[in-house]
N, C-alpha and C positions, 0 to 999 in steps of 0.2 A: 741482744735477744729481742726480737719480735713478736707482741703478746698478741694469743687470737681476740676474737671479739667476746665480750665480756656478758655474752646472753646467757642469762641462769636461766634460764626455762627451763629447761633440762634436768636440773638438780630441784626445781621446786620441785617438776614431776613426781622424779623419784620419791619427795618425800611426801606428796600428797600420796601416793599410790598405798606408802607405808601405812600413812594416817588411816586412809580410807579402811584398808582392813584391819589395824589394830581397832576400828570403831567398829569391825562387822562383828569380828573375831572375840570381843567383849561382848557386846548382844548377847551373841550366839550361846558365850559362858554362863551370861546372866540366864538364859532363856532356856536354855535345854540342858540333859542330864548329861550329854555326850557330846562335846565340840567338834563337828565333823569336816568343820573350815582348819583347823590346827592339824587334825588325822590326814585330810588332804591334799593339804599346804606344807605341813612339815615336814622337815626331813630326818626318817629314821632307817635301820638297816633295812630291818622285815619288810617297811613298807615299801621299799626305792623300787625295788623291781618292777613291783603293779602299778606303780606310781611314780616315773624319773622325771617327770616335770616337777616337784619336788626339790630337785637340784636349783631351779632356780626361783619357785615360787615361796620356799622356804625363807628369801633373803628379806620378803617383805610383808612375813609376819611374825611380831613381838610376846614375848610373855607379859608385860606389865608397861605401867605407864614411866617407868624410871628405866626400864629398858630400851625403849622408844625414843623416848626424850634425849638420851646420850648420843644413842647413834645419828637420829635428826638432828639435833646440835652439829655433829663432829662433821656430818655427812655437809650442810650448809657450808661450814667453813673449810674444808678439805676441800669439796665439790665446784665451790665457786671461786677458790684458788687456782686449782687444776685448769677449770674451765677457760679460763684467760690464758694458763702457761701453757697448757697442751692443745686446745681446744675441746669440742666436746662429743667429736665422736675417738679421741684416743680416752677421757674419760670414761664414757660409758665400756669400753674396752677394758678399761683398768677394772672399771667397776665390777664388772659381771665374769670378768674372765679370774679378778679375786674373788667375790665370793664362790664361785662353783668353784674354784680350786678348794677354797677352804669347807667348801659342803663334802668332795671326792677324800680328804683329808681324813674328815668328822668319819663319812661312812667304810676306812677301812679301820680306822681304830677309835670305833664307839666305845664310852663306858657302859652300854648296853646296847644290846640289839634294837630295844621296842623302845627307848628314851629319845623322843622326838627333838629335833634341834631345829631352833626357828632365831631370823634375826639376821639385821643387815652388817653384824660387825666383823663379819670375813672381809666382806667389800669393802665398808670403813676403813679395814686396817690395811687394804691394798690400798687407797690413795693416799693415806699416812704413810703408809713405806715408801712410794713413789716422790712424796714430799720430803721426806726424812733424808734421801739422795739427795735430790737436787736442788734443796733448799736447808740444808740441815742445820743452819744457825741464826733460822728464820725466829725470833721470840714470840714465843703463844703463853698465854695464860691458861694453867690448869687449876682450876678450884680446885681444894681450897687453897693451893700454896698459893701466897700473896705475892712471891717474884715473877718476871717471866723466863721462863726456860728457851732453851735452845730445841727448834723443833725435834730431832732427832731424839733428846734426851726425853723428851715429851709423851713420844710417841713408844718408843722402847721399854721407858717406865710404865705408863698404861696397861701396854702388853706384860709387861711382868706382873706388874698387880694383878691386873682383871681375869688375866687367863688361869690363874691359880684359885682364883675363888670357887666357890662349891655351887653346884649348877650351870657351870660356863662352859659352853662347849671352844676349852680354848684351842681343839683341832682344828675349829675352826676359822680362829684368831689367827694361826702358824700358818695355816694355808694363804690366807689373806695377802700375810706381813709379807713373806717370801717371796709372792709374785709382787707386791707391791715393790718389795727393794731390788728385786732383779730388773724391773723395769722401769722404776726410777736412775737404773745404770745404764741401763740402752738408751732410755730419751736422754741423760744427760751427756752422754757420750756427741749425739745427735746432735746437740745445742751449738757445739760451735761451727756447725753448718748455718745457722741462723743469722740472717744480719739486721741492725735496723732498718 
């Protein structure tokens, strides 16, 4: 197997782009009685029609600083994985085409119409699926368990936790994972066309 070139620019992008507006998107909380970067950026049912850019501007803003921090975590070490194994326009591919799978997911079966969903962990969980294929007994640590796990088991267990907790949009998580692990079975299919 042949690794592309190892330029993270790409993925710092992504997560400066996040940073930037989870620091506008805070401001804006502090500062005004109505957040109107969240109402424009996020995505909910009511609003997608007047607003379908939404589907993808949604991926790159957070509710909180511990919401943020997880995905940017997971996003760095997923993203700059991927970007050597696949390179980095099949990444941003995986990226973007999980989260708007997982935003079209969120927007036919909301737990409310007007309940905004914001957050890059559709995408996340597409290049965690995509790794979970082709690498699935890669060992990653996940705080706080002190072993390291098998990626697969990593990634599955996350999604089972996280998408059941209260506030998660985990339609959006399902959309992610799915296109993440369907196309971690086409690239790895692919791979023995690969030589060094």
């Amino acid at each position: 197997m042949a690794y592309r070139g190892s330029n993270a620019t790409v993925v710092w992008t992504l997560i400066a782009v996040n940073l930037l507006l989870f620091i506008a998107t805070t401001i804006e909380r502090a500062a005004a009685t109505e957040p109107s970067l969240i109402y424009n950026l996020g995505l909910w049912q009511y609003g997608f029609w007047g607003r379908p850019w939404t589907l993808v501007t949604s991926m790159f803003v957070h509710a909180n600083v511990w919401h943020i921090l997880a995905n940017m975590v997971t996003l760095y070490f997923f993203g700059s994985y991927l970007a050597r194994l696949l390179g980095l326009t099949r990444l941003l591919i995986v990226y973007f085409a999980g989260g708007i799978l997982g935003g079209i997911i969120y927007l036919l079966l909301p737990p409310s119409p007007t309940i905004i969903a914001v957050g890059a962990s559709g995408a996340v969980f597409a290049l965690g699926g995509v790794l979970a294929v082709m690498r699935p007994r890669l060992r990653v640590i996940v705080f706080p368990i002190p072993a390291p796990l098998p990626l697969w088991v990593a990634v599955i267990g996350i999604f089972a936790i996280f998408s059941f907790l209260p506030s998660v949009a985990w339609q959006a998580h399902l959309g992610g994972l799915v296109f993440g692990l369907a196309a971690g079975y086409f690239f790895r299919r692919r791979e023995r066309y690969y030589y060094p």
